[in-house]
C-alpha positions as CSV (number, residue, x, y, z in Angstrom):
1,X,-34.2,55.6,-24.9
2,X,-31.6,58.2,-24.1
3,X,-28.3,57.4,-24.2
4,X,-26.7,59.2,-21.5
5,X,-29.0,58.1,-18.8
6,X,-31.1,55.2,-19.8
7,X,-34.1,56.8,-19.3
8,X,-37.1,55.0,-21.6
9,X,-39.0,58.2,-23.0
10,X,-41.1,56.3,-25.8
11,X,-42.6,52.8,-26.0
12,X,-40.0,49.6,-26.5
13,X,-40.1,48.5,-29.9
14,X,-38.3,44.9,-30.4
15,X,-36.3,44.1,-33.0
16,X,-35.6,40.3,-34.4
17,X,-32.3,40.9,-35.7
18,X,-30.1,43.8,-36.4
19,X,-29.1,43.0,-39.5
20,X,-32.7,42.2,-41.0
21,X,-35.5,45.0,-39.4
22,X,-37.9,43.0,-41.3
23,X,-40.6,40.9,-38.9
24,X,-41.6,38.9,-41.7
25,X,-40.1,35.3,-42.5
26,X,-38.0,35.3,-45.5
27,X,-38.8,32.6,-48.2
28,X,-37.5,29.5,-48.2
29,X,-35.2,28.0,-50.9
30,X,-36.8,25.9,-53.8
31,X,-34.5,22.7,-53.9
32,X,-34.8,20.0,-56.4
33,X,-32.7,17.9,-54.6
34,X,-34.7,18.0,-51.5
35,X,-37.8,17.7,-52.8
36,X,-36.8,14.4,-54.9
37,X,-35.2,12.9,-52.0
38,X,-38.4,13.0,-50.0
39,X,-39.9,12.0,-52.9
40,X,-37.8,8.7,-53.2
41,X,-37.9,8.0,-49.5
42,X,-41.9,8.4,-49.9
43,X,-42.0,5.3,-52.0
44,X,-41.2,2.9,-49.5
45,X,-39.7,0.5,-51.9
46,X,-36.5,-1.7,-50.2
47,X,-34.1,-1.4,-53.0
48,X,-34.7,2.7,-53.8
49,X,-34.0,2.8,-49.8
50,X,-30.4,0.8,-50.3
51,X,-29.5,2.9,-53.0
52,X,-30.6,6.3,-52.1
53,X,-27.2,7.4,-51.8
54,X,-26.3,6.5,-55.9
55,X,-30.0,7.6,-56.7
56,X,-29.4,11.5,-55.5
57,X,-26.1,11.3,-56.9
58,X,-27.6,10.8,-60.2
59,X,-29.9,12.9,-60.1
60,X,-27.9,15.5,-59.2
61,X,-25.9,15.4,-62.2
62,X,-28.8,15.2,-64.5
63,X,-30.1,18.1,-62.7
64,X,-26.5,19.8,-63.4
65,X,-26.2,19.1,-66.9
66,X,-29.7,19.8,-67.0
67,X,-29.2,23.6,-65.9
68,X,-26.4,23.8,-68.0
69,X,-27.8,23.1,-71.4
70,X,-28.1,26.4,-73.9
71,X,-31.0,25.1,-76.1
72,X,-33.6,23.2,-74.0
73,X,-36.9,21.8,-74.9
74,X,-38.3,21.5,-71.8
75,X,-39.6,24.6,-69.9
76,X,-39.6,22.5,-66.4
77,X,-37.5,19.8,-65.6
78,X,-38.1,16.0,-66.0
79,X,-41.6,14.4,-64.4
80,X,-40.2,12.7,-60.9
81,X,-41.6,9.5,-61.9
82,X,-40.1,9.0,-64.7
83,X,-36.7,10.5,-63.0
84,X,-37.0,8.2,-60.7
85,X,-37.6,5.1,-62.7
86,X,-34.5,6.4,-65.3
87,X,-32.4,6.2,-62.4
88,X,-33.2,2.9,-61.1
89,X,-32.9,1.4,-64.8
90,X,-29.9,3.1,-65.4
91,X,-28.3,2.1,-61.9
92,X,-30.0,-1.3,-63.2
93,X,-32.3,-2.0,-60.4
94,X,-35.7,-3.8,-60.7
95,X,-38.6,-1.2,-61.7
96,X,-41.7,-3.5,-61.5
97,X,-45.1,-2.0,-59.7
98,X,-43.6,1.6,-60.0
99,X,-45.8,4.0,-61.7
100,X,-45.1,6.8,-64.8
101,X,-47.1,9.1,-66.9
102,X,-50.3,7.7,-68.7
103,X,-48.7,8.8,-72.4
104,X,-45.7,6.2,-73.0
105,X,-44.4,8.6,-75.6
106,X,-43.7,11.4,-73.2
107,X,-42.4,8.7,-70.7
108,X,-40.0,7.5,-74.1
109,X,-39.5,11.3,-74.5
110,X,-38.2,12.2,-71.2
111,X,-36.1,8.9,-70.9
112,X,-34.4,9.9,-74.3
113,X,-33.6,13.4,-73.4
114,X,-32.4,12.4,-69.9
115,X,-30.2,9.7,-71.7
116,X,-28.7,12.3,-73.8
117,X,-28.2,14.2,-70.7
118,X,-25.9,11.7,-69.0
119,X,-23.9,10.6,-72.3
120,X,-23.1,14.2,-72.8
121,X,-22.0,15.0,-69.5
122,X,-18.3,14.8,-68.3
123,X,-18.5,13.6,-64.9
C-alpha cells in the first residue's frame, strides 16, 4: 500500500495482532489448580461441593510448599485421588465410597509426604 496515496499495489495480507505476527494460537497455560478444581467439582459428592472453597485452599498450599521443596522424591506431584481424599480428612470431612490407588502403601506414601508438607509449611 503506498503511503502517500492509498493506492493498494500488492495483495492485502491480514494481520491478527500487531504485537504478535504469528497466525498460530499460542499454548495454553498448564494449571494445577484448575485442573484439580474441575476434578473436585467432577465428583459430585455434596460435602466436597460445600467445601470447595477450603479444599482449593489447601491444595494450593500443598502445591506451594510443594514447588518449594530443594530435595524432592517425587518427580510429579501427588496422585489427585489421594490429594483429594488428604484434604477432606485433614479438613475432617467424611471420605467413604471415594476411590485411591490400588497399592495402599503408595496411598500411605503420598499421605505421609503430603503431611510433612503441611506441618512444615508456615502459613
Amino acid at each position: 500500500m503506498c503511503t502517500d496515496c492509498g493506492l493498494m499495489l500488492g495483495e492485502q495480507q491480514y494481520i491478527t495482532s500487531y504485537n504478535r505476527v504469528f497466525s498460530y494460537r499460542r499454548q495454553p497455560v498448564y494449571s494445577r489448580q484448575k485442573r484439580f478444581y474441575h476434578f473436585a467439582q467432577s465428583t459430585a459428592e455434596p460435602l466436597v461441593f460445600q467445601n470447595l472453597e477450603n479444599i482449593m485452599l489447601l491444595f494450593g498450599r500443598l502445591e506451594f510448599f510443594w514447588s518449594l521443596k530443594l530435595n524432592k522424591s517425587r518427580k510429579y506431584f501427588f496422585n489427585r485421588f489421594v490429594t483429594l481424599v488428604f484434604i477432606l480428612e485433614y479438613l475432617s470431612i467424611g471420605t467413604e465410597g471415594m476411590r485411591t490407588l490400588k497399592d495402599k502403601e503408595r496411598v500411605q506414601l503420598q499421605k505421609e509426604s503430603m503431611a510433612e508438607i503441611l506441618k512444615n509449611s508456615v502459613l
